[in-house]
LOMI-818890 format. One line per field, with one value per atom (N, C-alpha, C): atom name; residue number from 0; residue in three letters; x negated, y negated, z negated. Coordinates in steps of 0.02 Angstrom, whole numbers, padded with zeros to 5 digits. Atoms other than C-alpha are relative to their C-alpha. Layout:
site: CA; ...
pos: NUM; ...
code: ALA; ...
X: X; ...
Y: Y; ...
Z: Z; ...
This chain:
site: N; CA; C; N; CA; C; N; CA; C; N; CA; C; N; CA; C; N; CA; C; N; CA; C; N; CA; C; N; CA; C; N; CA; C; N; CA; C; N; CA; C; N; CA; C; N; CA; C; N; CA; C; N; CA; C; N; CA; C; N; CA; C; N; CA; C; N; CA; C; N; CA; C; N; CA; C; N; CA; C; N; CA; C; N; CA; C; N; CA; C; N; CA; C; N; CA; C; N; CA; C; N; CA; C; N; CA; C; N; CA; C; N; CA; C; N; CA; C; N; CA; C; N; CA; C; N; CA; C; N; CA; C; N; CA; C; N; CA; C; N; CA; C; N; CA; C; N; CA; C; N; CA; C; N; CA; C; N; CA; C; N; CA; C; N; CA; C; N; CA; C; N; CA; C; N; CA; C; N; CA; C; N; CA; C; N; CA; C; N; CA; C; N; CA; C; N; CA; C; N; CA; C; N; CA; C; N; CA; C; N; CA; C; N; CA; C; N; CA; C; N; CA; C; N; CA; C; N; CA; C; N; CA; C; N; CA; C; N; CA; C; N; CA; C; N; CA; C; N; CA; C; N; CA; C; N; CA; C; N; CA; C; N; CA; C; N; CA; C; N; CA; C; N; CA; C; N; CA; C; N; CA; C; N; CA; C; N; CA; C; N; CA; C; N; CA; C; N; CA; C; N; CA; C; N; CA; C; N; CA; C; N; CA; C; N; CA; C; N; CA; C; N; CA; C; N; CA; C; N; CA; C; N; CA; C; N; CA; C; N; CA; C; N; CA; C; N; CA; C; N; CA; C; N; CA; C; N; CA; C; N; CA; C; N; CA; C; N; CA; C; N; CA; C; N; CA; C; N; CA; C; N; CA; C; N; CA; C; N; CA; C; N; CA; C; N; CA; C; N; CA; C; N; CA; C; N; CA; C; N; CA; C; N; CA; C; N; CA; C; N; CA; C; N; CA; C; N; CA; C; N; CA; C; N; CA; C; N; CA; C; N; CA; C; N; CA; C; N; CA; C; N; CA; C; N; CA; C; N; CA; C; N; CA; C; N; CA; C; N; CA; C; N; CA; C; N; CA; C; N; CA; C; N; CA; C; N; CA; C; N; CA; C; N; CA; C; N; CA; C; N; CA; C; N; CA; C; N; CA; C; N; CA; C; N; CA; C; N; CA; C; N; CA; C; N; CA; C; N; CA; C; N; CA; C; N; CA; C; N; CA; C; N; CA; C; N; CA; C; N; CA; C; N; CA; C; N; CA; C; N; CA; C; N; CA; C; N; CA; C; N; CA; C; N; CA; C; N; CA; C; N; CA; C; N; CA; C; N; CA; C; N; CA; C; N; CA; C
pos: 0; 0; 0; 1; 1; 1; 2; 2; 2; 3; 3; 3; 4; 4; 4; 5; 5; 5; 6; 6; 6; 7; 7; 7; 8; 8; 8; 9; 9; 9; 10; 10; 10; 11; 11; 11; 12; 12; 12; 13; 13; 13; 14; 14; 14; 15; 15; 15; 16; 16; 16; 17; 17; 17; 18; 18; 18; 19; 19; 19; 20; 20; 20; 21; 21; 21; 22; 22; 22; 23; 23; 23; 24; 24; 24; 25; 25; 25; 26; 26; 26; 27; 27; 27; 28; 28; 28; 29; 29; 29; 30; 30; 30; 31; 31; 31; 32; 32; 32; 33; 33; 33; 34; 34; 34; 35; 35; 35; 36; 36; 36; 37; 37; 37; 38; 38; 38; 39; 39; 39; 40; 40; 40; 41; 41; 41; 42; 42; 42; 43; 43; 43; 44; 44; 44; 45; 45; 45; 46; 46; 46; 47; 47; 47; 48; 48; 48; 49; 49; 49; 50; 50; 50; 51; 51; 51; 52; 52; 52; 53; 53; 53; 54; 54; 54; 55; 55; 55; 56; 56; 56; 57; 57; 57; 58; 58; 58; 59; 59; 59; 60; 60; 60; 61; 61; 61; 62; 62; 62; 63; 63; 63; 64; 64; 64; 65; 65; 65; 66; 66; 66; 67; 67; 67; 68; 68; 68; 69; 69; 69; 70; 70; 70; 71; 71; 71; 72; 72; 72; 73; 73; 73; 74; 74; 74; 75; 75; 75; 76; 76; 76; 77; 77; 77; 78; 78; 78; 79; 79; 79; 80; 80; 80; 81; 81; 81; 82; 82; 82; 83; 83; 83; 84; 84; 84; 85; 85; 85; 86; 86; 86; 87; 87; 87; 88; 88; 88; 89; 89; 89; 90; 90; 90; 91; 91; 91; 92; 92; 92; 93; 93; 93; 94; 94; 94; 95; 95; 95; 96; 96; 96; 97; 97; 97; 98; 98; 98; 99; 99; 99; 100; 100; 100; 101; 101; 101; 102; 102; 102; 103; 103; 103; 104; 104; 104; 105; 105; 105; 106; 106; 106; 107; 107; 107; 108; 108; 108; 109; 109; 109; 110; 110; 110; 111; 111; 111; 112; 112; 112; 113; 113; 113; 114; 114; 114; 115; 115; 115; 116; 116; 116; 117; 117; 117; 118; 118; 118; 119; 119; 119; 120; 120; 120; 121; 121; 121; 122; 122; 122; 123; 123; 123; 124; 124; 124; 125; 125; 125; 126; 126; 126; 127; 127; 127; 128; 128; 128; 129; 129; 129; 130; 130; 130; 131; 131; 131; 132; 132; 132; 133; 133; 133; 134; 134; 134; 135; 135; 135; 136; 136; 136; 137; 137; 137; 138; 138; 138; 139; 139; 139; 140; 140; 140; 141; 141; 141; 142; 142; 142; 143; 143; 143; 144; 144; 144; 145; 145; 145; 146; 146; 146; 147; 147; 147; 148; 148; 148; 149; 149; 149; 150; 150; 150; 151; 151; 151; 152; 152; 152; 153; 153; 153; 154; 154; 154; 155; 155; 155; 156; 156; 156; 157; 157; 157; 158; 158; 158; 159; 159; 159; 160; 160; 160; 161; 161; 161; 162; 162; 162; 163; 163; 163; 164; 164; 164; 165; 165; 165; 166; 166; 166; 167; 167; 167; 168; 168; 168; 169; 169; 169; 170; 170; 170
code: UNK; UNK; UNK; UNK; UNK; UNK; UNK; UNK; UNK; UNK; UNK; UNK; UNK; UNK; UNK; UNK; UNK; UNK; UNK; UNK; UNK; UNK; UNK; UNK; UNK; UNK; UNK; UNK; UNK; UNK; UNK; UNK; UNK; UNK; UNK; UNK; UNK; UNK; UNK; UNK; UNK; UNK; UNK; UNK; UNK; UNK; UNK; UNK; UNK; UNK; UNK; UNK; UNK; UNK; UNK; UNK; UNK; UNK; UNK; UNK; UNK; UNK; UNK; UNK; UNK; UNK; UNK; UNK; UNK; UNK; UNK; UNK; UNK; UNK; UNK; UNK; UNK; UNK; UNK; UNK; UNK; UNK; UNK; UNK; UNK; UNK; UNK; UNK; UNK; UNK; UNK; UNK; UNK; UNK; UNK; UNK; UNK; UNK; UNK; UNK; UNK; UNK; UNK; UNK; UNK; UNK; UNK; UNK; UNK; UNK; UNK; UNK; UNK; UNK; UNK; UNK; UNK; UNK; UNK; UNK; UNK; UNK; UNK; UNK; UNK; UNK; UNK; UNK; UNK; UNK; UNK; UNK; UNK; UNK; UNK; UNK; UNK; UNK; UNK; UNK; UNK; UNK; UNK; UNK; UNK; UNK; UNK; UNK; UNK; UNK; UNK; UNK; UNK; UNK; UNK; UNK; UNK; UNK; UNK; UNK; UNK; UNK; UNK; UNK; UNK; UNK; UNK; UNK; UNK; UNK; UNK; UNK; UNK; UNK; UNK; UNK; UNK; UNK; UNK; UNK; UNK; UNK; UNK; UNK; UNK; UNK; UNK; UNK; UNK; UNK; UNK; UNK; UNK; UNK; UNK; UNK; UNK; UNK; UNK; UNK; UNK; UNK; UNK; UNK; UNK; UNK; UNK; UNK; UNK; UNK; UNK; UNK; UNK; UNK; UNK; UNK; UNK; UNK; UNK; UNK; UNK; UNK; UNK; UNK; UNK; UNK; UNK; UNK; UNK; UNK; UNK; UNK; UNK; UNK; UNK; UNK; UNK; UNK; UNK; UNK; UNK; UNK; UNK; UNK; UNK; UNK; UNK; UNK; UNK; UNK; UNK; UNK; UNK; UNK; UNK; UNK; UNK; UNK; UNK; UNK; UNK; UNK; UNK; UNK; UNK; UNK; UNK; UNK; UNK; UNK; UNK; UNK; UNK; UNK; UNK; UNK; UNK; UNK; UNK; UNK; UNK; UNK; UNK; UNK; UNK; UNK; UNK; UNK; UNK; UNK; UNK; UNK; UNK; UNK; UNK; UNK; UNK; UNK; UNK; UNK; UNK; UNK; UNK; UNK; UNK; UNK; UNK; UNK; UNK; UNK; UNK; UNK; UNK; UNK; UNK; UNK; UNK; UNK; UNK; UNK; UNK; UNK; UNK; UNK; UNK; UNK; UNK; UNK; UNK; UNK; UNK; UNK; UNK; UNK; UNK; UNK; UNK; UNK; UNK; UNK; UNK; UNK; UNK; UNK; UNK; UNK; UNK; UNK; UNK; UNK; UNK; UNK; UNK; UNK; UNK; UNK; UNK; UNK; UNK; UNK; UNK; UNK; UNK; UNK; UNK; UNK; UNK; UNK; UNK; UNK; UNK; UNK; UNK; UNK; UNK; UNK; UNK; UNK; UNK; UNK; UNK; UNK; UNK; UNK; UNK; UNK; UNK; UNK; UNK; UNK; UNK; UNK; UNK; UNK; UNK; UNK; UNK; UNK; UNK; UNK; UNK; UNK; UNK; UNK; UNK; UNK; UNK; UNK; UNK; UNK; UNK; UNK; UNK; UNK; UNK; UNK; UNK; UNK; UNK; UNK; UNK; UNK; UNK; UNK; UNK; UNK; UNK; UNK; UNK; UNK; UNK; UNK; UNK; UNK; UNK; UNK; UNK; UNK; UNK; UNK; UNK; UNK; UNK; UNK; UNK; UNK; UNK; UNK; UNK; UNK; UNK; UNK; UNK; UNK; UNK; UNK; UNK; UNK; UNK; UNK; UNK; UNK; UNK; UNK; UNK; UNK; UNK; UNK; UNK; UNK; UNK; UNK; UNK; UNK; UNK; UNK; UNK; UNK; UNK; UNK; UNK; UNK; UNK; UNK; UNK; UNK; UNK; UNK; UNK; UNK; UNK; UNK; UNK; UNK; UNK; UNK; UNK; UNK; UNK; UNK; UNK; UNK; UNK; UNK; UNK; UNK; UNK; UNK; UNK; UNK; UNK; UNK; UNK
X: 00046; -00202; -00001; 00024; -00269; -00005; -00013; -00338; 00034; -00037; -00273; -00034; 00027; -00424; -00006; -00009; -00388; 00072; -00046; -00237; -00016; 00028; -00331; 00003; 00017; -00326; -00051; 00080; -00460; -00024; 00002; -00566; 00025; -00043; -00484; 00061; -00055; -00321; 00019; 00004; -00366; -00015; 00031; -00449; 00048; -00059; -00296; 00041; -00031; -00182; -00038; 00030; -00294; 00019; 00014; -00279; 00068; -00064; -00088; 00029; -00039; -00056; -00025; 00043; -00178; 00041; -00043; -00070; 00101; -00058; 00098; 00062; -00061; 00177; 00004; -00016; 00270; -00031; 00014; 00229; 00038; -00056; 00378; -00007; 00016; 00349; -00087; 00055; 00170; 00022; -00012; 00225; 00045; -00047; 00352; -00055; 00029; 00212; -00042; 00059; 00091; 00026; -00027; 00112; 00020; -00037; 00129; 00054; -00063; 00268; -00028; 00002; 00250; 00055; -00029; 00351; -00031; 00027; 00336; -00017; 00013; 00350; -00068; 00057; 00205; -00052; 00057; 00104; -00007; -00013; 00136; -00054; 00047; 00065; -00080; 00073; -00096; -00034; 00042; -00141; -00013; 00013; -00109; -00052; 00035; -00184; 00053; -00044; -00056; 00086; -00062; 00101; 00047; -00018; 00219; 00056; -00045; 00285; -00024; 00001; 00291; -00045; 00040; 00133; -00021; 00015; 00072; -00031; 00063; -00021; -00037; 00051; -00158; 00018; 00001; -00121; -00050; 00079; -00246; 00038; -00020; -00214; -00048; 00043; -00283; -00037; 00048; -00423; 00040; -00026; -00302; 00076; -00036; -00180; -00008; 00052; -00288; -00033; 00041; -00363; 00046; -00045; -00196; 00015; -00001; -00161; -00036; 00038; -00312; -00004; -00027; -00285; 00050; -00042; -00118; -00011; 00040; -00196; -00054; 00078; -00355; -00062; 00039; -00465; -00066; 00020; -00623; -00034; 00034; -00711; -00062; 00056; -00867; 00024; -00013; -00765; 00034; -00029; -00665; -00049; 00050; -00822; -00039; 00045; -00894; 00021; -00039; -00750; 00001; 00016; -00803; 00041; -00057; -00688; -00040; 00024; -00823; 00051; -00007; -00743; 00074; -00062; -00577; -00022; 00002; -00680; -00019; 00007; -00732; 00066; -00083; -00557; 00045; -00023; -00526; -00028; 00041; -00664; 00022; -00044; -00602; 00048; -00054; -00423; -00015; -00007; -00504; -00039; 00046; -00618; 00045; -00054; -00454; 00025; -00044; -00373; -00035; 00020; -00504; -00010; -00002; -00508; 00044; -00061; -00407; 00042; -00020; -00284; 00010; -00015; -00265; 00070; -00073; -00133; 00020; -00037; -00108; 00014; -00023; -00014; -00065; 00061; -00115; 00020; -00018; -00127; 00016; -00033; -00021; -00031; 00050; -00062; 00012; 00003; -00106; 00037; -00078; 00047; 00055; 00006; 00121; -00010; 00002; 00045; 00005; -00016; 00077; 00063; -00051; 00247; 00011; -00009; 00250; -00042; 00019; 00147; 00030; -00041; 00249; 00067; -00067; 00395; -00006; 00006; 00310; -00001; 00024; 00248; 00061; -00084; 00439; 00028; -00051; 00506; -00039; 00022; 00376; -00019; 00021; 00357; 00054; -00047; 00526; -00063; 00018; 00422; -00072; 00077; 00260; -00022; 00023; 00169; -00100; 00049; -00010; -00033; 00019; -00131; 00023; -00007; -00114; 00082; -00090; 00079; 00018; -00028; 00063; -00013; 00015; -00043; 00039; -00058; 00070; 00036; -00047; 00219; -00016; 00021; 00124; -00010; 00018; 00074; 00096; -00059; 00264; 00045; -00025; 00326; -00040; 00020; 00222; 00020; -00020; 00276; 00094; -00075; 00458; 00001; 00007; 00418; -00009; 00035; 00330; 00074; -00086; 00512; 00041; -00048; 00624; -00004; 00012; 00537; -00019; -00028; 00511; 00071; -00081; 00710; 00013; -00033; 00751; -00024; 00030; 00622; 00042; -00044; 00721; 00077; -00054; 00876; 00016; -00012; 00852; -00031; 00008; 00762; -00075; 00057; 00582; -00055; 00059; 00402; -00006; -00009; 00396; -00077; 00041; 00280; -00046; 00026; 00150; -00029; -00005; 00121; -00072; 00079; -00056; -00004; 00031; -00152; -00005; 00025; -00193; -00014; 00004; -00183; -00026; 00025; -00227; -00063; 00070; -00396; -00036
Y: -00054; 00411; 00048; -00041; 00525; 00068; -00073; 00696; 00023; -00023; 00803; 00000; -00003; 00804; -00067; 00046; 00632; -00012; -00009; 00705; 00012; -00022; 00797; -00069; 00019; 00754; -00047; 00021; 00625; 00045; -00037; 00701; -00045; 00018; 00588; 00043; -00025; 00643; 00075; -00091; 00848; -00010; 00008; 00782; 00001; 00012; 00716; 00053; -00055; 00844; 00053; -00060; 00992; -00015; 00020; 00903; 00024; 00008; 00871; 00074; -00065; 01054; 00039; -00025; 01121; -00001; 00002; 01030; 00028; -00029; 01093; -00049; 00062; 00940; 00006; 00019; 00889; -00064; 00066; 00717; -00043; 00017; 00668; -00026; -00007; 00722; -00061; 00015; 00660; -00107; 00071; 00475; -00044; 00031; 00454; -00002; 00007; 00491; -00054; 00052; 00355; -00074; 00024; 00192; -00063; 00052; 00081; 00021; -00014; 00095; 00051; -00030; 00221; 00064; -00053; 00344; 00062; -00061; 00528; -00005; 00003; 00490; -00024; 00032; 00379; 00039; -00060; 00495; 00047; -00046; 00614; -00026; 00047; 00489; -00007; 00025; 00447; 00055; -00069; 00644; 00031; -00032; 00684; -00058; 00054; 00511; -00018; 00040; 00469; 00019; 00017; 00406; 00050; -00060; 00551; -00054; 00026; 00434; 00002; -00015; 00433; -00054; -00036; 00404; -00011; 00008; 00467; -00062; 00082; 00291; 00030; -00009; 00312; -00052; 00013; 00286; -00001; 00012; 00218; -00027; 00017; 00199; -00057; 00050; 00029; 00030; -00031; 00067; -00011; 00001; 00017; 00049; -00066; 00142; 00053; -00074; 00285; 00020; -00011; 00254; 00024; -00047; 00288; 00044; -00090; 00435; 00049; -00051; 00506; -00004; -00019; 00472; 00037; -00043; 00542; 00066; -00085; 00704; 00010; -00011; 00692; -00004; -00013; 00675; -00061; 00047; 00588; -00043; 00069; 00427; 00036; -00027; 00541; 00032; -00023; 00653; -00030; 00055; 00510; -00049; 00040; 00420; 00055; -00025; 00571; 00030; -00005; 00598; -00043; 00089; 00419; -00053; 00074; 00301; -00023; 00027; 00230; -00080; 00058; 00052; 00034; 00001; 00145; 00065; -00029; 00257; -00060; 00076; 00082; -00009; 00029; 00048; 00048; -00063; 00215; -00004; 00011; 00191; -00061; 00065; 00031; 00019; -00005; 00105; 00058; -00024; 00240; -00045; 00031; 00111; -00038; 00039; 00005; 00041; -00038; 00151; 00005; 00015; 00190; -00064; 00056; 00014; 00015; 00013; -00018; -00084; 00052; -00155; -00068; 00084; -00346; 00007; -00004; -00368; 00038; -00042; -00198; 00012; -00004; -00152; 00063; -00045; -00063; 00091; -00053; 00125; 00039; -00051; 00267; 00037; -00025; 00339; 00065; -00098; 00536; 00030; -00020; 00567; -00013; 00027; 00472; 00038; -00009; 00532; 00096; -00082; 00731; 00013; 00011; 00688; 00005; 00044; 00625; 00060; -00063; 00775; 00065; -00048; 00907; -00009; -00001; 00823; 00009; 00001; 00811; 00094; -00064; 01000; 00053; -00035; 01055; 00011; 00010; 00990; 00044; -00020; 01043; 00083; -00078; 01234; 00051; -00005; 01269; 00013; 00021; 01237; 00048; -00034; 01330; -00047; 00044; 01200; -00007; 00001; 01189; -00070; 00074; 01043; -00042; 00055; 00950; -00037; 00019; 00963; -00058; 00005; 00902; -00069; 00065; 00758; -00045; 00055; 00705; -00025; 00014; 00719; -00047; 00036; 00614; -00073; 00042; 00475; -00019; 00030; 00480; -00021; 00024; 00450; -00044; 00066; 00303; -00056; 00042; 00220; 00008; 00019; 00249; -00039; 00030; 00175; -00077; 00087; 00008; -00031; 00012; 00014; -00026; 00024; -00001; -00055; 00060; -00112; -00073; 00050; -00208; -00051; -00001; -00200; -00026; 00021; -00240; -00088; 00068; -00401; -00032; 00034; -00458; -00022; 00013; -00441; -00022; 00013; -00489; -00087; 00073; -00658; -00002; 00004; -00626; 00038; -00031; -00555; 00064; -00081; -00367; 00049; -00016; -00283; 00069; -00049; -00174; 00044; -00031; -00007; 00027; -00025; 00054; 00050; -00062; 00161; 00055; -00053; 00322; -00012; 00001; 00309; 00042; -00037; 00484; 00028; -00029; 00488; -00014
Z: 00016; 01498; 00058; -00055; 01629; -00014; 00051; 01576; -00056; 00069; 01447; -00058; 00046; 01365; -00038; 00021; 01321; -00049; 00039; 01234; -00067; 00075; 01086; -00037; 00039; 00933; -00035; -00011; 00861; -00067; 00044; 00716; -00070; 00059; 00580; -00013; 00025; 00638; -00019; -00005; 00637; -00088; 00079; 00450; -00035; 00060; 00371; 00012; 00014; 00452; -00031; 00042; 00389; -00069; 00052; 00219; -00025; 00009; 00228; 00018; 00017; 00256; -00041; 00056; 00131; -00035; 00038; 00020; 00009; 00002; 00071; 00035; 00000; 00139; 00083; -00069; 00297; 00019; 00004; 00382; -00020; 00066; 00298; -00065; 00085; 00128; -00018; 00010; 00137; 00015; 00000; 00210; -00056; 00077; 00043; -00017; 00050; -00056; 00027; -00012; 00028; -00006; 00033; -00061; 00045; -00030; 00092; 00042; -00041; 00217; 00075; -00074; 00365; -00001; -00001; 00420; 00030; -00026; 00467; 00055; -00063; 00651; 00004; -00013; 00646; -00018; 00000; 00547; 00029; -00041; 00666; 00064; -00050; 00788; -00025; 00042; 00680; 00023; -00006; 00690; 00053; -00067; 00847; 00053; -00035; 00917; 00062; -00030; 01037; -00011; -00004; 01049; 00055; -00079; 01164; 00031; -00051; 01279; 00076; -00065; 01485; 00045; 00009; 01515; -00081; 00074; 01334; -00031; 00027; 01239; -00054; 00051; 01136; -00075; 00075; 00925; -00038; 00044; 00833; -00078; 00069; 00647; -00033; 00048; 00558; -00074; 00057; 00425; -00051; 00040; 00302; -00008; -00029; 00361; -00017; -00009; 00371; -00077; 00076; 00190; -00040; 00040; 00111; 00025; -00020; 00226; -00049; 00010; 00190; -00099; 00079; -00019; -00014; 00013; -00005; -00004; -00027; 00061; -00031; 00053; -00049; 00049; -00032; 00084; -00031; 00025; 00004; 00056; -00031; 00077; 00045; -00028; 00129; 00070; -00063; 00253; 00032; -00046; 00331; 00033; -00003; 00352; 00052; -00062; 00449; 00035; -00047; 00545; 00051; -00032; 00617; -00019; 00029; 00517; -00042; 00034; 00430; -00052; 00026; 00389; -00049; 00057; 00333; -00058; 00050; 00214; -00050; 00033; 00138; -00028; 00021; 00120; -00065; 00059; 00022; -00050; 00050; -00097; -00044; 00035; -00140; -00026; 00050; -00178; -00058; 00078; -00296; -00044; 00049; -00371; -00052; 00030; -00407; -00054; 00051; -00474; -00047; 00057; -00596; -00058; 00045; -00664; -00030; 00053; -00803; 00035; -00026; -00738; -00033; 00032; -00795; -00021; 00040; -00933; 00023; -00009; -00943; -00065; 00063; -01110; -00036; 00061; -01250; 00022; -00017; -01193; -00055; 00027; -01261; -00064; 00064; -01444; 00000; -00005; -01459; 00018; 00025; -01506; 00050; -00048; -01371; 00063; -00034; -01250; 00019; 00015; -01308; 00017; -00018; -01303; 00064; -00090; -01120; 00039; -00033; -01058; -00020; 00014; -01145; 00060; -00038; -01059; 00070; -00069; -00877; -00006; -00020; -00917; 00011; 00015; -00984; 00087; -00082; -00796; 00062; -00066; -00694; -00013; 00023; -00772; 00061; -00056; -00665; 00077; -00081; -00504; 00026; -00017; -00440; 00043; 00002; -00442; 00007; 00027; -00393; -00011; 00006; -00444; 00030; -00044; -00314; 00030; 00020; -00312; -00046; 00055; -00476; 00008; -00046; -00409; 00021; -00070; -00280; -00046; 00025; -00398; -00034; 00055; -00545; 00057; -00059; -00372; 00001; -00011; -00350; -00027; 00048; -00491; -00014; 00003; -00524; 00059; -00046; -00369; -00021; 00016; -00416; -00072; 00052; -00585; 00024; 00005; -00515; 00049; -00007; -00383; -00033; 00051; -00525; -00022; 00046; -00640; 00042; -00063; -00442; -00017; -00023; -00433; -00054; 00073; -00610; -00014; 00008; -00610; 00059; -00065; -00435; -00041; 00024; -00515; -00068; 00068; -00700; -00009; -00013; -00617; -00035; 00072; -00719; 00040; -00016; -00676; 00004; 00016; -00628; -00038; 00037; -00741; 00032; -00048; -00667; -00056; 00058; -00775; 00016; -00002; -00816; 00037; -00031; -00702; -00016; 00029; -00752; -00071; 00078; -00934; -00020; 00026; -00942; 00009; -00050; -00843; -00077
């Protein structure tokens, strides 16, 4: 890389960071919550667009990459798309379209009662916390991925099919 102005930021990665500090998170915090594997460093890399090595390299994030970034952070399909990532706002749309489905052999959803229960108890834990939506978001995102983990870990080790737990039950 040559100039500096070939250092900036691209506008995806100014998008998602703006997003990811809106919400309150580090690139850290924000890469736990995103459901494939990356780490902070890298997201670090994604936003800034290059890599800081001697001479700097240019980081480009795969559209499938970039789509969970930018879900983790809420960023919708429209402004990733006119940030110029068209193909990976495609990619985002797709994972909320998934999410709204209801999933294949998913068990019979939660009864009133049920599910009063189960939001009293999230509301009990998270009252402690100053918490805004989108906290609450994340947290509810991260706790479902530690849920599908376990019941992962438990099917590995119990020798049997790991059971994948309904989507959003409460949408």
């Amino acid at each position: 890389m040559s100039p500096a102005s070939e250092l900036q930021p691209p506008a995806e990665g100014l998008l998602i960071r703006l997003a990811r500090q809106a919400r309150g998170l580090s690139p850290e915090a924000a890469a736990k919550l995103t459901p494939i594997q990356i780490s902070g460093g890298r997201w670090r890399q994604i936003e800034s667009g290059y890599e800081r090595k001697s001479p700097p390299k240019r980081a480009f994030a795969p559209d499938l990459t970039l789509a969970h970034m930018a879900h983790t952070v809420g960023v919708t399909p429209e402004r990733l798309a006119a940030a110029g990532r068209p193909e990976a706002a495609e990619v985002l749309q797709e994972i909320l379209r998934s999410e709204a489905e209801p999933q294949a052999g998913a068990s019979e959803a939660l009864s009133s009662r049920e599910l009063e229960v189960l939001a009293g108890i999230v509301a009990s834990a998270a009252d402690g916390f100053d918490m805004s939506p989108a906290d609450l978001d994340a947290a509810f995102r991260r706790a479902q991925q530690l849920v599908q983990q376990r019941r992962r870990e438990r099917a590995a080790r119990d020798g049997g099919p790991a059971e994948s737990p309904p989507h959003d039950r409460a949408s």
